[in-house]
C-alpha positions in Angstrom: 9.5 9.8 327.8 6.2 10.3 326.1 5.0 8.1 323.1 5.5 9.8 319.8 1.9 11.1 318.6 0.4 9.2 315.6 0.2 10.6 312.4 -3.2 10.3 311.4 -3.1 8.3 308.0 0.4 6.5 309.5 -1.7 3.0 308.8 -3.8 4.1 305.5 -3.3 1.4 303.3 -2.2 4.3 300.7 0.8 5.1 303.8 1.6 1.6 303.8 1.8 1.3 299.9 3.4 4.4 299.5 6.4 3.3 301.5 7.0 0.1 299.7 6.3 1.4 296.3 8.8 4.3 296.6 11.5 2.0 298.3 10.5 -0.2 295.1 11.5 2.7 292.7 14.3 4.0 294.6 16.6 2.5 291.9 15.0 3.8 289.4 13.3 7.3 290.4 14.3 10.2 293.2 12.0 11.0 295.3 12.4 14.3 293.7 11.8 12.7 290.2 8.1 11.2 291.2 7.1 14.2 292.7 8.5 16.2 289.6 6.3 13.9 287.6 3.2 14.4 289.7 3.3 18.4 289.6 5.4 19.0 293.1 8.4 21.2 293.2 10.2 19.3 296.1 10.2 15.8 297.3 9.5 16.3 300.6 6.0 16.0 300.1 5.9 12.2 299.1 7.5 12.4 302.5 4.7 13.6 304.5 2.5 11.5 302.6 4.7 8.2 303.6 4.3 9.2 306.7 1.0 9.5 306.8 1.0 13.1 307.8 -1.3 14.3 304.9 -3.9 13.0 302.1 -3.1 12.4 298.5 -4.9 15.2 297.1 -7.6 13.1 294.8 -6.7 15.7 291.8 -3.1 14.0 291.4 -3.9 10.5 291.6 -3.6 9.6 288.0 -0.4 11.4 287.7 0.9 10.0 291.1 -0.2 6.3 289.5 1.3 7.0 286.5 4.8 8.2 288.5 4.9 4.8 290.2 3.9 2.9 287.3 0.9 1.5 289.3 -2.9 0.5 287.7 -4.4 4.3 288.4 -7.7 2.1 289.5 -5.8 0.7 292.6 -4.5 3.9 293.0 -7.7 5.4 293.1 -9.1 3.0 295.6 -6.5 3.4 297.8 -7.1 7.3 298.1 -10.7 6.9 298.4 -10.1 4.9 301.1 -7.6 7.0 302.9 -10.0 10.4 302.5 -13.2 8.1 304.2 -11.6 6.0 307.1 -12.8 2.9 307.6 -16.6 3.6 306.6 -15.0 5.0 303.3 -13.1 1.9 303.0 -16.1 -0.1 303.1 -18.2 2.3 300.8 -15.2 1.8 298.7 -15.0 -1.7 298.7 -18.5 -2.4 298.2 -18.3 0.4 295.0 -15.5 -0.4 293.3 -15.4 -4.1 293.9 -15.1 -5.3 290.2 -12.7 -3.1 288.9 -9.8 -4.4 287.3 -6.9 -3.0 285.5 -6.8 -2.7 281.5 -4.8 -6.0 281.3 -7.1 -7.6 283.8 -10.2 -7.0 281.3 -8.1 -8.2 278.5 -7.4 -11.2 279.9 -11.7 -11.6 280.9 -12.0 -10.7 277.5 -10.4 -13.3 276.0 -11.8 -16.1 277.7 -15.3 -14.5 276.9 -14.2 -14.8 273.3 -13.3 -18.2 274.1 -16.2 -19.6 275.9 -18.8 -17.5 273.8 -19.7 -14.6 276.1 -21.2 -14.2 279.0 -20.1 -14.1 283.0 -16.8 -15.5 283.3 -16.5 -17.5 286.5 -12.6 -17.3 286.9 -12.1 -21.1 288.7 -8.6 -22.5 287.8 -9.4 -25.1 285.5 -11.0 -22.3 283.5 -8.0 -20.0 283.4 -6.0 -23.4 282.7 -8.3 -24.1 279.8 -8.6 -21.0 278.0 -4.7 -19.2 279.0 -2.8 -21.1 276.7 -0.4 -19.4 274.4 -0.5 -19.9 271.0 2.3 -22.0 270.2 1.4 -24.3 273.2 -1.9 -24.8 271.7 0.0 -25.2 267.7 2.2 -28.0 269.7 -0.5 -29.5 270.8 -2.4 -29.7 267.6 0.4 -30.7 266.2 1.3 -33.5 268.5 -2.3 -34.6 268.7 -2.5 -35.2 264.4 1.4 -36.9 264.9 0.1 -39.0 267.7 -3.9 -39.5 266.6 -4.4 -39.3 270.3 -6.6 -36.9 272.4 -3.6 -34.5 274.0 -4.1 -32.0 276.4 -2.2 -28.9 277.2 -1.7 -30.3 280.7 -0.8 -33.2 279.2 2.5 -31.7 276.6 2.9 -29.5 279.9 3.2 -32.3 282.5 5.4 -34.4 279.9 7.8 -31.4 279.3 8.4 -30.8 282.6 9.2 -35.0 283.3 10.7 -35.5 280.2 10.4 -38.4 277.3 9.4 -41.7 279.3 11.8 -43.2 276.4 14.9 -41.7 275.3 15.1 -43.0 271.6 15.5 -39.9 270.2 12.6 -38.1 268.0 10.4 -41.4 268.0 11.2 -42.1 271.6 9.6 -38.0 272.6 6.5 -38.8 270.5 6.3 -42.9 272.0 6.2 -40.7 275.3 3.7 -38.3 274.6 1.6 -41.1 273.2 2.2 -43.1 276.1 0.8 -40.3 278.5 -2.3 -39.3 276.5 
């Protein structure tokens, strides 16, 4: 028996996603309810594109991102990618390398805010720092004038998680917090 024949974008990485994305929505969304959203008239053609049998046409990308509630700037890439083979994938990569989704910027905005502008060198302890919601950083102002001591956020995080070193009540909780500032 012969081997079956290869579809030519069977391994794109937009094949690949494509499968796992529409399995992902499958509780959610027919087949025939994403292509409805994208402009098709039958879901057979997610189908073929699953497969890998044909290209996303690069006109209904933004719809196609927007019918599997993915960042239409992944979703971009990954068509790119799949219309240049592996020297578009490269081209692609070396392109588009910085671009991140709407809530990715925010995020990089905020911690410019933060730090005062400028390149934002995303290390953990940075992200630690400056991704702090607001009523951590409101407990820990508050602890910090209750206590007079020099609290952290990792510090009221790391003593939430172990608990009061004392278990005297109120006074006990803030004996604690002193205790492990």
């Amino acid at each position: 028996m012969a081997d079956k024949a290869k579809l030519p974008f069977e391994d794109s990485k937009m094949a690949v996603f494509l499968r796992k994305q529409i399995d992902a929505l499958s509780g959610m969304k027919t087949q025939r309810e994403i292509a409805a959203e994208i402009g098709y008239d039958k879901g057979n053609i997610l189908s073929m594109f699953k497969r890998g049998e044909a290209k996303v046409p690069l006109d209904r990308v933004a719809a196609f991102a927007r019918a599997l509630e993915v960042s239409p700037q992944f979703f971009y890439r990954l068509a790119l990618e799949q219309y240049g083979g592996k020297e578009g994938e490269a081209l692609v990569k070396e392109l588009f390398k910085n671009v991140v989704s709407e809530k990715e910027a925010a995020v990089i905005n905020l911690i410019r805010q933060k730090i005062g502008g400028g390149t934002v060198d995303l290390t953990p302890e940075l992200v630690e720092q400056h991704l702090v919601s607001e009523e951590e950083l409101a407990v820990v102002n508050y602890l910090k004038t209750v206590t007079g001591s020099d609290l952290t956020v990792e510090k009221v995080r790391e003593f939430i998680v172990k608990g009061p070193a004392k278990s005297a009540g109120r006074g006990g909780k803030i004996e604690a917090v002193r205790e492990s500032a």
